[in-house]
C-alpha positions as CSV (number, residue, x, y, z in Angstrom):
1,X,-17.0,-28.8,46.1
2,X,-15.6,-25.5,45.2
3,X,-12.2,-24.0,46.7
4,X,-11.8,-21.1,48.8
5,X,-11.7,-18.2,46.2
6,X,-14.0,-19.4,44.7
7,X,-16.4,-19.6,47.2
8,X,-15.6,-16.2,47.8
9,X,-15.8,-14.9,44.2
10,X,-19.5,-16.6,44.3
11,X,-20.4,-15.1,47.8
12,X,-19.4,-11.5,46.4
13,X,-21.0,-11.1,43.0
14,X,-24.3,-12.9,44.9
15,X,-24.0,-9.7,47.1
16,X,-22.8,-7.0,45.2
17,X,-23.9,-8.0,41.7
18,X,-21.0,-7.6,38.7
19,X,-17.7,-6.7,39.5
20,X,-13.8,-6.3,37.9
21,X,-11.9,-9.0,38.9
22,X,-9.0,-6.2,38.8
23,X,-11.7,-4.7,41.8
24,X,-12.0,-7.8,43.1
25,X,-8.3,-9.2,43.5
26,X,-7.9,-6.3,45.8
27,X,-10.8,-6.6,47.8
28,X,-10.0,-10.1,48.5
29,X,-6.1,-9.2,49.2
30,X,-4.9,-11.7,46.7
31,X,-3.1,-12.1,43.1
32,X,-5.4,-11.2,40.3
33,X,-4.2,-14.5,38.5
34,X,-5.8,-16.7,41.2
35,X,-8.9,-14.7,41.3
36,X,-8.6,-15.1,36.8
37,X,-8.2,-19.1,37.7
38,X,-11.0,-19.6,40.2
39,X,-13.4,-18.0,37.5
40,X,-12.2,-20.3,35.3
41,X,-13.0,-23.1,37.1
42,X,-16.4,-22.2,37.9
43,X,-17.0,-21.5,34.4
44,X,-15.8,-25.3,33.7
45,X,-18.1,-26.4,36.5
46,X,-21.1,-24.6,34.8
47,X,-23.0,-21.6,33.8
48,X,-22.2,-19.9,37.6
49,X,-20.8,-16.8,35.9
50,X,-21.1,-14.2,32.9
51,X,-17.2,-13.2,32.0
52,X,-16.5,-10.3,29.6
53,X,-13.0,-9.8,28.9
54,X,-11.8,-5.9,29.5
55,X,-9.1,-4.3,28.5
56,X,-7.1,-1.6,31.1
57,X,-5.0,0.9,29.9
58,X,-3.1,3.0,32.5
59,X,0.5,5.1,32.2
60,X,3.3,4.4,34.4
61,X,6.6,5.8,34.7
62,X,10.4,4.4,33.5
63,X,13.5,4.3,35.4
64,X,14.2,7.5,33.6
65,X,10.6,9.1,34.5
66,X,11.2,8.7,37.7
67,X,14.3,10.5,38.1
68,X,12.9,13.3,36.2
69,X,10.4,13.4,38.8
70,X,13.2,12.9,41.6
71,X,15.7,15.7,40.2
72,X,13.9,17.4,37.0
73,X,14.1,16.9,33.5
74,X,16.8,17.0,31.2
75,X,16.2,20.3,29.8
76,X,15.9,22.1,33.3
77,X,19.0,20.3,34.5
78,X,20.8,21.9,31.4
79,X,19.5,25.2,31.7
80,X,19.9,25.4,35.7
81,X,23.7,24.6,35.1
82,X,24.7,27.4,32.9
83,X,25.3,30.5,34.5
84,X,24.0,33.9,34.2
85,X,26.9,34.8,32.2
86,X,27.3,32.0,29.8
87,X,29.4,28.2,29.7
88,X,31.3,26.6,27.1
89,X,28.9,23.8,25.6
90,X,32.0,21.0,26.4
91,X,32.3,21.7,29.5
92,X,28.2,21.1,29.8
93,X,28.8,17.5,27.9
94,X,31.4,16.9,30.2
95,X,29.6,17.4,33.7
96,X,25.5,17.1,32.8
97,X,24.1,13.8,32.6
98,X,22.0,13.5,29.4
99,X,23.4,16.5,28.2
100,X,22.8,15.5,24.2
101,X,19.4,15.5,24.9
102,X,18.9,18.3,27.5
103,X,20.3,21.0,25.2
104,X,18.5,19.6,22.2
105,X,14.6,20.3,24.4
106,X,16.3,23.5,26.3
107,X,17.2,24.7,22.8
108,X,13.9,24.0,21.3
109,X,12.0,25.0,24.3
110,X,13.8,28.7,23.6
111,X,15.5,28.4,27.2
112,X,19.3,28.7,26.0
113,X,21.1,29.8,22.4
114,X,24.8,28.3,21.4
115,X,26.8,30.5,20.0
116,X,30.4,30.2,18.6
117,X,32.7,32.4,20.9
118,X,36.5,32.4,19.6
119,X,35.5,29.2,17.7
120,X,33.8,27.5,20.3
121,X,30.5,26.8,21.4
122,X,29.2,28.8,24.1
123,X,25.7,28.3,25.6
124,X,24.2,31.4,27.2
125,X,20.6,31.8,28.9
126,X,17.7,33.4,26.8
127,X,15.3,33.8,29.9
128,X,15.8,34.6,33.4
129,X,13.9,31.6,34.4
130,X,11.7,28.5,33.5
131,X,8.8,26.2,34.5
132,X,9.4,22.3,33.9
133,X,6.5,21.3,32.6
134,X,7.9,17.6,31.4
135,X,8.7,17.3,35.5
136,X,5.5,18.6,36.2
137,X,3.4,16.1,33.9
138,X,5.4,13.2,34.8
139,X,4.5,14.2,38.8
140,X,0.3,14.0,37.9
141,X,1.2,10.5,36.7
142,X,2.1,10.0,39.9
143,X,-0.4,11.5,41.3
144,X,-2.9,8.9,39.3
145,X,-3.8,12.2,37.3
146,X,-3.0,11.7,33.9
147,X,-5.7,12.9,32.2
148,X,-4.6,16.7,32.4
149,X,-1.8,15.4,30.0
150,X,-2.9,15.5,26.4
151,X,-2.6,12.5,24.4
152,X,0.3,14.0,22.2
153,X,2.1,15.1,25.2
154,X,1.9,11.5,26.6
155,X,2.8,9.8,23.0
156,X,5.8,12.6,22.8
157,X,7.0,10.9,27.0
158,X,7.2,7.8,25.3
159,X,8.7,8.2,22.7
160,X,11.3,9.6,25.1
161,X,11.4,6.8,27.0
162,X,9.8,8.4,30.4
163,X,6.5,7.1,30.4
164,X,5.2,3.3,29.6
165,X,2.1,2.2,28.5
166,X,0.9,-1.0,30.3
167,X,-2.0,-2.7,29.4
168,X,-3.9,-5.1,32.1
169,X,-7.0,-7.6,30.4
170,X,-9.6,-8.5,33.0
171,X,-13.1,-10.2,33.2
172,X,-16.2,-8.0,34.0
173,X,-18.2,-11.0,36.1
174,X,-22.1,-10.7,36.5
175,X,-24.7,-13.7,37.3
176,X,-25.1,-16.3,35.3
177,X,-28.1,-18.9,34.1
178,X,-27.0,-21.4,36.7
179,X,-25.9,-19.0,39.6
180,X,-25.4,-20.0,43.0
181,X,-23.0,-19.2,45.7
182,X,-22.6,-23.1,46.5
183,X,-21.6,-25.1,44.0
184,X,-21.9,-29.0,44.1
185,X,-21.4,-31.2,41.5
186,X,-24.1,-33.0,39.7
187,X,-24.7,-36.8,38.2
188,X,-24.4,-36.7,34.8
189,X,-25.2,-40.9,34.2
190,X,-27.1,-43.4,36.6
191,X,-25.1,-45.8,37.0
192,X,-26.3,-50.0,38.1
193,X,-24.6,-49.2,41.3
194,X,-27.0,-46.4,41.7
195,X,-29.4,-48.2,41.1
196,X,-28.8,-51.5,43.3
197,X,-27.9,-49.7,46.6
198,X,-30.4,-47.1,46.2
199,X,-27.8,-44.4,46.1
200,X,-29.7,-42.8,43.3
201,X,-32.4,-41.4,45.4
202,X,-29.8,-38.8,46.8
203,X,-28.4,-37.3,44.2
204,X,-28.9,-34.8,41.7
205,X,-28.7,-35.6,38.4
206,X,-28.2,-33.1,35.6
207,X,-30.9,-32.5,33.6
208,X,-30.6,-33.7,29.7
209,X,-31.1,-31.1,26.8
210,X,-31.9,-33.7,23.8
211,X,-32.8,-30.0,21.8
212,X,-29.4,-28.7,22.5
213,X,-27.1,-28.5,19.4
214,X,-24.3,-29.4,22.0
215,X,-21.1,-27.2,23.1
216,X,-18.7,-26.5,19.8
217,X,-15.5,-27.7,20.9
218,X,-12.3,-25.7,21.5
219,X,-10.0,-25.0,17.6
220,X,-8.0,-23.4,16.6
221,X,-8.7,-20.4,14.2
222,X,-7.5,-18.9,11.0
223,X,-5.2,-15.5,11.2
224,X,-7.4,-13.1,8.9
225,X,-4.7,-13.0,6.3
226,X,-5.2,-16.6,5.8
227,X,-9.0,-16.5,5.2
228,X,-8.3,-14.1,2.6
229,X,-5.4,-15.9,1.1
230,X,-7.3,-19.2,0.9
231,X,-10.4,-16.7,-1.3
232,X,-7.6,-15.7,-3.5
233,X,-6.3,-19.1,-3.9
234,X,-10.1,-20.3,-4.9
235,X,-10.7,-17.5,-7.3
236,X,-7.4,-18.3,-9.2
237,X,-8.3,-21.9,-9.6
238,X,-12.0,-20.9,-10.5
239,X,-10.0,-18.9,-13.5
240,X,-8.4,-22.0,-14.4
241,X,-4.8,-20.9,-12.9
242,X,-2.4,-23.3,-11.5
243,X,-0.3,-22.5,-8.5
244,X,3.6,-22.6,-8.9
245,X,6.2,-23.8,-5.8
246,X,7.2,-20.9,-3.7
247,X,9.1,-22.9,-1.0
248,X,12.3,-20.9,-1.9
249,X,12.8,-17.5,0.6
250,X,16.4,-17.8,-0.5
251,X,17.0,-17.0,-4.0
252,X,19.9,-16.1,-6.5
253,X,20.5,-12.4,-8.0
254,X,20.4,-14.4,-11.3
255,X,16.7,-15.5,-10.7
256,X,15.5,-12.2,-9.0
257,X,16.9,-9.7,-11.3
258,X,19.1,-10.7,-14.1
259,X,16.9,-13.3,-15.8
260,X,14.1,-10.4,-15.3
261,X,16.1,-8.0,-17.8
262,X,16.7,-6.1,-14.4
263,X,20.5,-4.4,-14.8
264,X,22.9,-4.9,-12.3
265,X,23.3,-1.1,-11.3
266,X,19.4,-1.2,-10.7
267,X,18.9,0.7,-7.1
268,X,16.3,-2.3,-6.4
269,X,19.9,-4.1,-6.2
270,X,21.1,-1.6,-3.3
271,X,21.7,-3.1,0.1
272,X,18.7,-0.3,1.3
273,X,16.3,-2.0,-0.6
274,X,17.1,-5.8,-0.4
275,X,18.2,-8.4,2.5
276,X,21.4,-9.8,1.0
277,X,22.6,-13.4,2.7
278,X,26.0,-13.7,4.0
279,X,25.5,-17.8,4.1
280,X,25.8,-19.5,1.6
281,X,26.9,-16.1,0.3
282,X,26.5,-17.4,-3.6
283,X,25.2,-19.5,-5.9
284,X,26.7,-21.3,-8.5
285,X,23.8,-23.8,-10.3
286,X,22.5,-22.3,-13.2
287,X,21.5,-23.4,-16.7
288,X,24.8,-22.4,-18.6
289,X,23.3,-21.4,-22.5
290,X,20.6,-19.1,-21.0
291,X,22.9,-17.5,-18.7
292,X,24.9,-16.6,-21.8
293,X,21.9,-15.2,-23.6
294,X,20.9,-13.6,-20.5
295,X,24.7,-12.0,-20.6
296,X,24.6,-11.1,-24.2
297,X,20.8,-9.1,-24.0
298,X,21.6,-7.1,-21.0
299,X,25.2,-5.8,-22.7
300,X,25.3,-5.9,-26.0
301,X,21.5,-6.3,-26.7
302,X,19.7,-8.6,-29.2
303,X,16.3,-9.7,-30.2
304,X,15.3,-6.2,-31.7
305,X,17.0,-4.2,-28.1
306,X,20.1,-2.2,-27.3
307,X,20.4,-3.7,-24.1
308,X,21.8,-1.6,-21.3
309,X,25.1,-1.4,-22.9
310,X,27.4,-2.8,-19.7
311,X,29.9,-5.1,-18.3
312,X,27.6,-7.9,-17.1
313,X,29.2,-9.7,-14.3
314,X,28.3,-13.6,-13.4
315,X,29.8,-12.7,-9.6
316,X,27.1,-9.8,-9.1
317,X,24.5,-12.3,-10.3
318,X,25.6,-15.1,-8.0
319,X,24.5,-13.1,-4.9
320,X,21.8,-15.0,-2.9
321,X,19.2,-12.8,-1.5
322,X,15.6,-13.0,0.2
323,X,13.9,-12.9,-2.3
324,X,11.6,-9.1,-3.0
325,X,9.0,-10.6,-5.3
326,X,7.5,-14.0,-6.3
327,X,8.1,-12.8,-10.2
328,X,11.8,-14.8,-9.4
329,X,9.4,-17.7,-9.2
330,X,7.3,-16.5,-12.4
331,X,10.9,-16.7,-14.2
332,X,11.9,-20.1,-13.3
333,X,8.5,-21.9,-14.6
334,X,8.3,-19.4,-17.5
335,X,12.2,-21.0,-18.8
336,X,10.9,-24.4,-18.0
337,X,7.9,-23.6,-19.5
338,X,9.9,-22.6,-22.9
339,X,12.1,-25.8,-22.6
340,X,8.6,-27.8,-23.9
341,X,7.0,-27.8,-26.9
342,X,4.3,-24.3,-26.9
343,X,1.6,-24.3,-25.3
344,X,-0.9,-21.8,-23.2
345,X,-0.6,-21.6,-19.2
346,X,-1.6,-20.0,-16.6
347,X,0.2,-20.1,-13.4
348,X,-0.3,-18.3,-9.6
349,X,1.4,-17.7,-6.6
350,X,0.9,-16.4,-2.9
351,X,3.9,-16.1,-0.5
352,X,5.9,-13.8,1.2
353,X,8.7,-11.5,-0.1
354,X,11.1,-9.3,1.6
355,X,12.2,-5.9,0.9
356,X,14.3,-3.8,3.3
357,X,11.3,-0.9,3.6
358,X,10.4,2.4,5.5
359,X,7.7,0.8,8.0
360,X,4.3,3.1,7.5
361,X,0.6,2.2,7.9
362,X,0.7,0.4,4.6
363,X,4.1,-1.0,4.8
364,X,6.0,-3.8,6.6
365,X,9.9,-5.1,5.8
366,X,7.9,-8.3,4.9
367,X,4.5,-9.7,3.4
368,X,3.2,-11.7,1.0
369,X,3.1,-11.1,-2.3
370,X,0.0,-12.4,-4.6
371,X,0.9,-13.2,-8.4
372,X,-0.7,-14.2,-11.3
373,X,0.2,-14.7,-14.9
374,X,-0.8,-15.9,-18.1
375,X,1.4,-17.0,-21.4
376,X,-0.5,-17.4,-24.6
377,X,0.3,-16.0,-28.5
378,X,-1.2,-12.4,-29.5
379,X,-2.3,-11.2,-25.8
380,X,-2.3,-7.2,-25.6
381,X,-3.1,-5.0,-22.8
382,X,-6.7,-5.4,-23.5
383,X,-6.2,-8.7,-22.7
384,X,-5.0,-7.5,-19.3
385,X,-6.8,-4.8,-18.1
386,X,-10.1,-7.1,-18.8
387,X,-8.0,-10.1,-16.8
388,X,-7.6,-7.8,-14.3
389,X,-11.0,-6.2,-13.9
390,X,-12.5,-9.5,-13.7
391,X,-10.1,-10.7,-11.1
392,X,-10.8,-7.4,-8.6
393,X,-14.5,-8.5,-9.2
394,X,-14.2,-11.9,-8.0
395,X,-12.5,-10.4,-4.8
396,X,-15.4,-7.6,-4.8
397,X,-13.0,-4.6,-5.6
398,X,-14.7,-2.5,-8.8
399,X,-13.3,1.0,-8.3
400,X,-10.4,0.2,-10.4
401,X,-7.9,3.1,-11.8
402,X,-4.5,2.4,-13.6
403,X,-1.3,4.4,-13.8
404,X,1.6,4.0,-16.9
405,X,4.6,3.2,-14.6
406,X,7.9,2.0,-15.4
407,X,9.2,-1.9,-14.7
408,X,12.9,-3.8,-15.8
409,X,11.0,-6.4,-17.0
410,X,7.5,-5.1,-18.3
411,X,6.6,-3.0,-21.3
412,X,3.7,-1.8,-21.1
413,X,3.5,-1.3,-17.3
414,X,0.7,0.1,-14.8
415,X,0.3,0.4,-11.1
416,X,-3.3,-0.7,-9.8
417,X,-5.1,1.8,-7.6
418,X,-8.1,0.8,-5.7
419,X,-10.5,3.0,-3.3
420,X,-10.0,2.3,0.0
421,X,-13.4,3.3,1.7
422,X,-11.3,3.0,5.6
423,X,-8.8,5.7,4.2
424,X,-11.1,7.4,2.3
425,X,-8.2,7.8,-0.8
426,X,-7.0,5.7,-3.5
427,X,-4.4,3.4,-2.5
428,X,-2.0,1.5,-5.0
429,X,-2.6,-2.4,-4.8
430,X,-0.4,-3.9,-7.2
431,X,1.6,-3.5,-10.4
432,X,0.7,-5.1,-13.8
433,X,2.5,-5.1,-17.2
434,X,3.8,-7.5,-20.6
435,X,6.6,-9.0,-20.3
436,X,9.4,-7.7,-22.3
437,X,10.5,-9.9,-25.3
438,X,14.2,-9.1,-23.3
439,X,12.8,-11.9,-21.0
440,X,11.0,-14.2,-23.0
441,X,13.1,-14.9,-25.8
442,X,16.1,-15.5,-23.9
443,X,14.2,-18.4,-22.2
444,X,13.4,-19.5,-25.8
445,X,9.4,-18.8,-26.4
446,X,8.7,-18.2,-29.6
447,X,8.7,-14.1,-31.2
448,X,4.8,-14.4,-30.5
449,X,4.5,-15.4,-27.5
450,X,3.7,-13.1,-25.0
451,X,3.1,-13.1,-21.0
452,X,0.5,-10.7,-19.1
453,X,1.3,-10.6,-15.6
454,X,0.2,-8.4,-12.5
455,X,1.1,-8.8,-8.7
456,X,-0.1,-7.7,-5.6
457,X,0.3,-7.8,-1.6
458,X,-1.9,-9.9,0.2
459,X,-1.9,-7.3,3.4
460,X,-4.2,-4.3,1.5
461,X,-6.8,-6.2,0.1
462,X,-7.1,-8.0,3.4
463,X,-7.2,-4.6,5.5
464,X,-9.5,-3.5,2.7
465,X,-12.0,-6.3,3.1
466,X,-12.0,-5.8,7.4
467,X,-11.6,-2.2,7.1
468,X,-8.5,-1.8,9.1
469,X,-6.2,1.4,8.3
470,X,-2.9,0.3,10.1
471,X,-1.0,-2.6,8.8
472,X,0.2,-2.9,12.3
473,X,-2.9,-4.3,13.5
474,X,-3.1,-6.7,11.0
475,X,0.5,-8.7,11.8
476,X,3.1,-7.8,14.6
477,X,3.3,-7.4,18.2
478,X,0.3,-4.7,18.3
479,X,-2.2,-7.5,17.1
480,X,-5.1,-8.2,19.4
481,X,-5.2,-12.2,19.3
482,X,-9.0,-12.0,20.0
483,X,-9.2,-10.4,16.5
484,X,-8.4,-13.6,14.9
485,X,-11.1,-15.5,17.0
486,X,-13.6,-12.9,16.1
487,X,-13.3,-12.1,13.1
488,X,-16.0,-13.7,10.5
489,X,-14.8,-15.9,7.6
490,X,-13.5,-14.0,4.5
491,X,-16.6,-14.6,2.0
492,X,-15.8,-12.3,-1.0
493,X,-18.8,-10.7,-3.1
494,X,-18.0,-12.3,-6.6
C-alpha cells in the first residue's frame, strides 16, 4: 500500500505525464520535501518513476534590497538630501543612513562633487535630478522580472549585499518501466506456509531476473582530488620512490626555513605569507651540532659560501608554523638520511601545505603539495629535466616548458609550466632545482652528493586532467557533491 502523496504523485504523472516536483508541491498545496520523500519511496518500492535531479536558480532580495525597494537606494537618499545650494559632507555622515556608501555610488554615478570649502568638505549637486536605476532593478526582481537585469548588474547587487542567489534542486518525474498509479507490494519468496494453506494461489510473486547482474549497492565515492592523488602515488612507486611521513601540519621555523638555507629576513617568513601558531608558540627539540652548523653557514658562511652575513637567532627559528611546503619534510629524512652510512634514495610525498595567499582561480590559502626527490653522487640538471619529463609523461602531461627562477635552497632552479588546454595558456605547475651544498653538507652528506628535487600542487594537474578552470569548483563551499559521484576514475595516459 502506498500513502496518500503518493498516491497522488502516481495519479498526476499517470494524467499529465512528467512534471517538477517544485510544480507539483504547489499543485498539491503541500511542502516540497514531502512531495521529494513520497518519490523516494516509490522509487524504493520499484521502478514506478523516472527522477532527474534539476537545479533552480532564482534572485531574491536582502533585508537591505528590500528597503532600497521600500525608500530608494543609497545613492539617491544621498543625493535627495543635499540641497540645491550645497551641505557640509559631516553633517551628511551624521543624519544619512549608509552614508559611506551612498556618497561613494552618488560620487561615481556623477550625481554630487565634494569639494573643500574653508577646509571642509562640502558636497554640492552636479545635476538637477536623477533616475535610481539600483531601486528600479531591485523593483523587477520583485516583479519576478529579472531577466531585464544584466548578469553584471546582478553580480555588482550582490556583491553589495541587496540581492541573494538561492538555489532550489528538484526532480523532473516522468513514467517509469514498472508504472502504475496503484502500487501493491509483491512476493518476493514462496514460503511452506504458502504452500500448505494454499495462500500462494493469490498472490503475486515477483518475477526473477537470473540474467540480471543485480543492483550495485550504495558507497561511498572518491573526492576527484583523491583519484588523482592515489595516480600520483602509483606512478612514484612505479619509479621506485618511497613515500616519506607527512603527518606533521605543525612544524618548526628551524625545519621549514632555516635548515633549508632560507634566511631569517626572507619575506616567505612574513606574517602575510605564513600561518604562524600562537600554541605551543615554540619549539625547542632540535639536534644541537647541526643546528650550530646550520648557525655558522647562514652567518658567517662555510663549505665554499659567504653565507648571508647576519645575526642568526635560535628564537626566530623556534617559531612553530603550518607548515608552506612538504620540502620541511624532504629536510628531516634528508639529515637522517646523512646520519647513515651513503647510499642512493629516493623519497615522495603528497600532503597539504598552507600558505596565507590571495584566493584566485588557481589559488586557495590551502592544498596539497606533491614532492619528489632523489639523492645520488654526480646528478646534474640533465638528470632532472629527464626525471621530470618522464614523470609529466606518466601523468600524460608532454607540453613541458621551464623557467630559471630563484629558490633559498636550490641552485640551479626552474619553475615548471605546463599547457593548460581549459585556459588555453601556460600555467606554472611546480618548481624544480639542486639542492644547495648550504643544505646538504650541513646535514653531513658527503661533497658529492647531490639531491634533485621538484614539487608541485596536487589541485592543477587534477583541474587539468577534468578540465575545470576555477579551483573553486574543485574544493570549498561552491562544489557540486554530485561531481564527485559522477566523475569517472582518474586513469592517466602513461
Amino acid at each position: 500500500m502506498t500513502s496518500d502523496v503518493s498516491e497522488k504523485v502516481l495519479e498526476y504523472v499517470g494524467n499529465y505525464g512528467s512534471v517538477d516536483t517544485l510544480d507539483l508541491a504547489e499543485f498539491l498545496h503541500m511542502d516540497h520535501q514531502k512531495v521529494v520523500g513520497a518519490v523516494k519511496s516509490l522509487q524504493a518500492a520499484g521502478d514506478f518513476l523516472t527522477a532527474e535531479q534539476q537545479v533552480h536558480k532564482r534572485w531574491e532580495l536582502t533585508e537591505e534590497g528590500m528597503s532600497v525597494v521600500d525608500r530608494g537606494s543609497h545613492e539617491a537618499i544621498v543625493y535627495n538630501a543635499v540641497p540645491v545650494d550645497g551641505i557640509a559632507q559631516s553633517v551628511i555622515m551624521q543624519t544619512v543612513p549608509n552614508a559611506k556608501v551612498g556618497l561613494s555610488k552618488a560620487m561615481s554615478s556623477g550625481w554630487i562633487t565634494v569639494t573643500k570649502n574653508a577646509g571642509e568638505p562640502f558636497v554640492t549637486r552636479k545635476v538637477d535630478s536623477i533616475k535610481d536605476i539600483v531601486r528600479e532593478h531591485l523593483q523587477l526582481i520583485v516583479s519576478k522580472s529579472p531577466s531585464e537585469i544584466t548578469d553584471t548588474q546582478k553580480q555588482e547587487y550582490k556583491k553589495r549585499k541587496l540581492l541573494l542567489e538561492v538555489v532550489t534542486k528538484s526532480f523532473l518525474l516522468g513514467k517509469g518501466k514498472d508504472f502504475s498509479t496503484s502500487v501493491e507490494k509483491m512476493e518476493t519468496e514462496l514460503t511452506q506456509e504458502m504452500i500448505a494453506n494454499g495462500s500462494w494461489k493469490g498472490r503475486n510473486f515477483k518475477p526473477y531476473n537470473l540474467d540480471s547482474f543485480g543492483i550495485s549497492p550504495e558507497r561511498g565515492h572518491l573526492h576527484t582530488l583523491l583519484k588523482v592523488r592515489d595516480q600520483f602515488r602509483q606512478i612514484f612507486l612505479e619509479m621506485g620512490f618511497s613515500e616519506m611521513p607527512t603527518n606533521n601540519f605543525i612544524e618548526s621555523s628551524f625545519w621549514n626555513f632555516d635548515a633549508l638555507f632560507q634566511p631569517q629576513q626572507h619575506p616567505a617568513r612574513d606574517a602575510h605569507d605564513t600561518f604562524f601558531i600562537s600554541e605551543p608558540k615554540l619549539s625547542t627539540q632540535f639536534p644541537s651540532d647541526y643546528v650550530e652548523h646550520v648557525k655558522r653557514v647562514h652567518s658567517e658562511g662555510g663549505y665554499g659560501s659567504q653565507g648571508y652575513g647576519y645575526e642568526w637567532k635560535i628564537e626566530e627559528a623556534q617559531k612553530n608554523l603550518l607548515r608552506t611546503h612538504t620540502t620541511a619534510v624532504s629536510a628531516r629524512m634528508l639529515y637522517q638520511l646523512a646520519q647513515k652510512e651513503f647510499y642512493p634514495a629516493k623519497y615522495f610525498s603528497i600532503d597539504r601545505v598552507f600558505r596565507n595567499e590571495t584566493l584566485d582561480a588557481t589559488h586557495l590559502a590551502e592544498f596539497h603539495q606533491v614532492e619528489g626527490l632523489i639523492v645520488d653522487r654526480h646528478l646534474t640538471l640533465g638528470d632532472l629535466i629527464g626525471t621530470l619529463y618522464e614523470f609529466f609523461r606518466k601523468l600524460g602531461i608532454t607540453k613541458l616548458n621551464f623557467k630559471p627562477a630563484y629558490n633559498p635552497y636550490t641552485e640551479p632552479s626552474m619553475e615548471i609550466f605546463c599547457y593548460h588546454t581549459g585556459l588555453r595558456k601556460w600555467i606554472e605547475v611546480g618548481n624544480s632545482g639542486i639542492f644547495r651544498p648550504e643544505m646538504l653538507l650541513p646535514m653531513g652528506f658527503p661533497e658529492d652528493v647531490n639531491v634533485i628535487a621538484w614539487g608541485l600542487s596536487l589541485e592543477r594537474p587534477t583541474m587539468i586532467k577534468y578540465g575545470l578552470n576555477n579551483i573553486r569548483d574543485l574544493v570549498g563551499p561552491r562544489v557540486n557533491v554530485q561531481m564527485v559521484h559522477d566523475n569517472p576514475m582518474c586513469r592517466l595516459d602513461k
